[in-house]
C-alpha positions in Angstrom: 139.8 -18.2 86.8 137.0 -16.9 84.6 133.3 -17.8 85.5 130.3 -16.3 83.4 126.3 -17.9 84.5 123.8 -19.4 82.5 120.6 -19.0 84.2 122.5 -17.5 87.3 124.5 -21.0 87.8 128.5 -19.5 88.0 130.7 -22.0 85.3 134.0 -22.0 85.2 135.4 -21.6 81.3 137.9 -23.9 81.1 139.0 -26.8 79.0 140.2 -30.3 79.7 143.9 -29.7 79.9 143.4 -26.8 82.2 140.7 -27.8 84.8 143.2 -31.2 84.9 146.0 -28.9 86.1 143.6 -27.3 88.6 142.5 -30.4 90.1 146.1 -31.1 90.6 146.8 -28.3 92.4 143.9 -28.1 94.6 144.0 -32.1 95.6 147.3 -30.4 97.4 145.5 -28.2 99.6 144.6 -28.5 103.2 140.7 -28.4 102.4 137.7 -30.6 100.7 136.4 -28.9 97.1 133.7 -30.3 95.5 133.4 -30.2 91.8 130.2 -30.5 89.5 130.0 -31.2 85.8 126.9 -29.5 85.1 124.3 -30.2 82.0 121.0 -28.1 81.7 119.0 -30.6 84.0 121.4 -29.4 86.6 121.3 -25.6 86.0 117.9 -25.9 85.8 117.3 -27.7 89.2 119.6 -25.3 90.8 117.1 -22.1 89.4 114.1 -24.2 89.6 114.5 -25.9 93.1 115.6 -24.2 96.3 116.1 -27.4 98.2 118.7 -28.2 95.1 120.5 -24.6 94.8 121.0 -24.8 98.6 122.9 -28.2 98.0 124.5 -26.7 94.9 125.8 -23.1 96.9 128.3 -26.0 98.7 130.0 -26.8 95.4 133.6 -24.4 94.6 133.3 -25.0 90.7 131.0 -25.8 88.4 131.9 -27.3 85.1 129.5 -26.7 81.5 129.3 -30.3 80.7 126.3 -29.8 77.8 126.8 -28.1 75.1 123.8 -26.2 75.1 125.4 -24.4 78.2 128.9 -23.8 76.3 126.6 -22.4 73.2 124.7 -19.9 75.5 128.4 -19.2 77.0 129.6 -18.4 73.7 126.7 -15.9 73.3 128.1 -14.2 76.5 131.7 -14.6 74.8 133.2 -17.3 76.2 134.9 -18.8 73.4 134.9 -22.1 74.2 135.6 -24.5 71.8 134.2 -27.7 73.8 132.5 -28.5 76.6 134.1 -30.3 79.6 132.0 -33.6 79.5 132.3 -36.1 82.7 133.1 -38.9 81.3 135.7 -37.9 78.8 137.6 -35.9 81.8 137.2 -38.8 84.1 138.8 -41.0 81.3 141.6 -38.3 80.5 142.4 -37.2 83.8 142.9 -40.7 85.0 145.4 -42.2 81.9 148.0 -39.0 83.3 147.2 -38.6 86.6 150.0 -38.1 88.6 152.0 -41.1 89.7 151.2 -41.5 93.1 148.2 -39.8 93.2 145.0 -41.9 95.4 141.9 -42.7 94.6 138.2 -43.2 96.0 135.3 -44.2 93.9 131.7 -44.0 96.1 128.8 -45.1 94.0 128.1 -47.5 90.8 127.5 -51.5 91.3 130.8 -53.7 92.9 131.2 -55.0 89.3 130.9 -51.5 87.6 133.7 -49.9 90.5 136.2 -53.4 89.6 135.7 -52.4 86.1 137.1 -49.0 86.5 139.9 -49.9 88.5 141.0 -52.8 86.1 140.8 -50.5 83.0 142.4 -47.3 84.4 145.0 -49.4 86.4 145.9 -50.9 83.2 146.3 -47.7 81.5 148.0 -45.7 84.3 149.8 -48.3 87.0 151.1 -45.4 88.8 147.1 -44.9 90.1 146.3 -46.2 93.6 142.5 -46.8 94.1 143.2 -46.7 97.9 139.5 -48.0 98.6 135.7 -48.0 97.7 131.5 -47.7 98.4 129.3 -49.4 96.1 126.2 -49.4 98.6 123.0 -47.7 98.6 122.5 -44.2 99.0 119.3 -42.3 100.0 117.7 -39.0 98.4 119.5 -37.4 101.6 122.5 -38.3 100.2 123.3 -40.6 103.6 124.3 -43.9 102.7 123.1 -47.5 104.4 123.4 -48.4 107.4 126.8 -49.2 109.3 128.3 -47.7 105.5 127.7 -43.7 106.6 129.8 -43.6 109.4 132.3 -46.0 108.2 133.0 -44.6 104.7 133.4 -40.8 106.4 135.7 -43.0 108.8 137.7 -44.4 105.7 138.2 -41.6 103.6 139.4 -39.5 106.5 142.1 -42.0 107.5 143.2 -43.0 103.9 142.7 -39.1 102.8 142.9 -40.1 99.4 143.5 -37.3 96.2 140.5 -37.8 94.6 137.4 -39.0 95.4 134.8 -40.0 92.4 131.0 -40.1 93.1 128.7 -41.8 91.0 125.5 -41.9 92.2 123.6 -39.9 89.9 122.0 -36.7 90.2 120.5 -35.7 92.8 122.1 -38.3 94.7 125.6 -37.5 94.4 124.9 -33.8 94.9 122.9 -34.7 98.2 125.7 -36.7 99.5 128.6 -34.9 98.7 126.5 -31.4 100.4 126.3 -33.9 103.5 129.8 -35.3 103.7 131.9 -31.9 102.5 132.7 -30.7 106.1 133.2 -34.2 107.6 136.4 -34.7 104.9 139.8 -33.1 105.8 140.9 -33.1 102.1 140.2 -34.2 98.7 138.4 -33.2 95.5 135.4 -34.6 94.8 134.2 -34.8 91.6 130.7 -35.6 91.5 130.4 -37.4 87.5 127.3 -39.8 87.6 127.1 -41.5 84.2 131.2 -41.6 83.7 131.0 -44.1 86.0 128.9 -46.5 83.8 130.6 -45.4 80.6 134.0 -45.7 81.8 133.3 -49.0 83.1 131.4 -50.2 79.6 128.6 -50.9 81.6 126.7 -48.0 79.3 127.1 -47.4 75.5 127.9 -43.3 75.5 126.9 -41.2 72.3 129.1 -40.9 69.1 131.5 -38.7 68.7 128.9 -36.5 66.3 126.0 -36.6 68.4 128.1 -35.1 71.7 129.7 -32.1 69.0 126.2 -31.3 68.2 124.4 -31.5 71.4 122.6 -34.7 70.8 124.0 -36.6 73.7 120.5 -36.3 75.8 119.0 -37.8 72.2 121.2 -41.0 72.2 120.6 -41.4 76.0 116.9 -40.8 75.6 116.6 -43.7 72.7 119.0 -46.1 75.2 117.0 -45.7 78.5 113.5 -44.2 77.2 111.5 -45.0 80.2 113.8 -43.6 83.0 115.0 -40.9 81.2 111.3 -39.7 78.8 110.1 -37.7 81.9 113.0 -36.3 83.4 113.8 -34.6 79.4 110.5 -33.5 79.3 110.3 -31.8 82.8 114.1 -30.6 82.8 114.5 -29.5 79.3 111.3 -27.6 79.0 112.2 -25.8 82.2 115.5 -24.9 80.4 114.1 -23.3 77.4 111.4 -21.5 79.3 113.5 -19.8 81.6 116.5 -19.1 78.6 113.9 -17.1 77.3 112.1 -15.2 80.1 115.3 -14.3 81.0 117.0 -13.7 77.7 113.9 -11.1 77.2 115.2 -9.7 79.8 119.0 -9.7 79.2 120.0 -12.3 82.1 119.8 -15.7 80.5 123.9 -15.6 80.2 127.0 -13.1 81.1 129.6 -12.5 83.6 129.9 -14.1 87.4 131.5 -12.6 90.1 134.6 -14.2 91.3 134.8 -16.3 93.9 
């Protein structure tokens, strides 16, 4: 598998079909392996934030889920053709998944997880949601009462495939750093807003806004309060350290394996 950094975060360059086969193949293996679909609000925590990249260094693979992050990519010579956006991989990956293959969703409201399991049931009955968390969880990524022991509890004894978490960043990337060596197996794929836009409980960006990089745009205009600052912070942080270190020739270019 190929990996090149933007900013020093390692992505994998990969495309939908492929990183669906490798999820496959490592939901077989004797181990947990966390997997992140990164934007440039995430890269940008991880170089900004050393609390963050210290949660992040517990992650196997992470995705480029913004196009911003496959353009820079491309300048390193990539040549990726799309990014590998969340919700469009939760969505695919769940109409072929394997027949047989379990499920876990932790995260998102009772009515958003029912939502997903009626509409991907419907589109692949071979899927078994084998069970769910739809509580609170803390900026420590522990969830509410009783719920942290018994979850870790449940997932271990139904050791399901897959486990989705949707609690949004840096929720989800808090609790899945906490909960990684407590869980035999699994791949967790930590996806956030696929949750809500899988379930229709969130409109998602056109088809034209996500090829050119607008999605943060459409997202901005549908939840301008919430989102206004976090743009501002993230996004300026982006473009400031793209170019002290593209001055310096280390904005993009080639990982080392793991």
């Amino acid at each position: 598998m190929k990996r090149m950094h933007v900013l020093g975060a390692p992505l994998l360059v990969t495309d939908y079909d492929e990183l669906s086969t490798l999820c496959v193949r490592w939901s077989r293996e004797a181990r947990c392996r966390l997997l992140e679909f990164v934007n440039t609000h995430i890269v940008t925590m991880q170089r900004h934030d050393a609390a963050f990249r210290k949660v992040m260094d517990t992650y196997e693979e992470l995705v480029p889920d913004g196009m911003p992050l496959v353009w820079c990519l491309n300048r390193g010579g990539a040549g990726m053709n799309d990014r590998v956006y969340g919700p469009t991989f939760m969505r695919r990956f769940l109409e072929k998944a394997p027949a047989g293959s379990t499920h876990y969703l932790v995260g998102g409201s009772a009515e958003c997880g029912a939502r997903l399991r009626d509409t991907f049931s419907k589109l692949n009955p071979s899927l078994k949601f084998v069970g769910s968390f739809h509580g609170r969880c803390s900026t420590d990524g522990r969830l509410e009462g009783a719920a942290e022991g018994e979850v870790v509890e449940e997932i271990n004894r139904l050791a399901p495939d897959f486990i989705w978490v949707g609690f949004g960043t840096p929720k989800q990337q808090a609790w899945a750093h906490q909960h990684k060596a407590l869980f035999r197996r699994g791949v967790v794929l930590t996806v956030g807003f696929a949750f809500d836009a899988n379930a229709g409980m969130k409109s998602d960006a056109p088809a034209w806004m996500q090829s050119a990089g607008l999605t943060w745009l459409y997202r901005l205009a549908s939840e301008p309060r919430r989102l206004l600052p976090r743009y501002l912070k993230w996004n300026s942080l982006f473009l400031f350290y793209l170019i002290w270190d593209g001055v310096r020739g280390r904005a993009w270019g080639n990982s080392v394996p793991k």
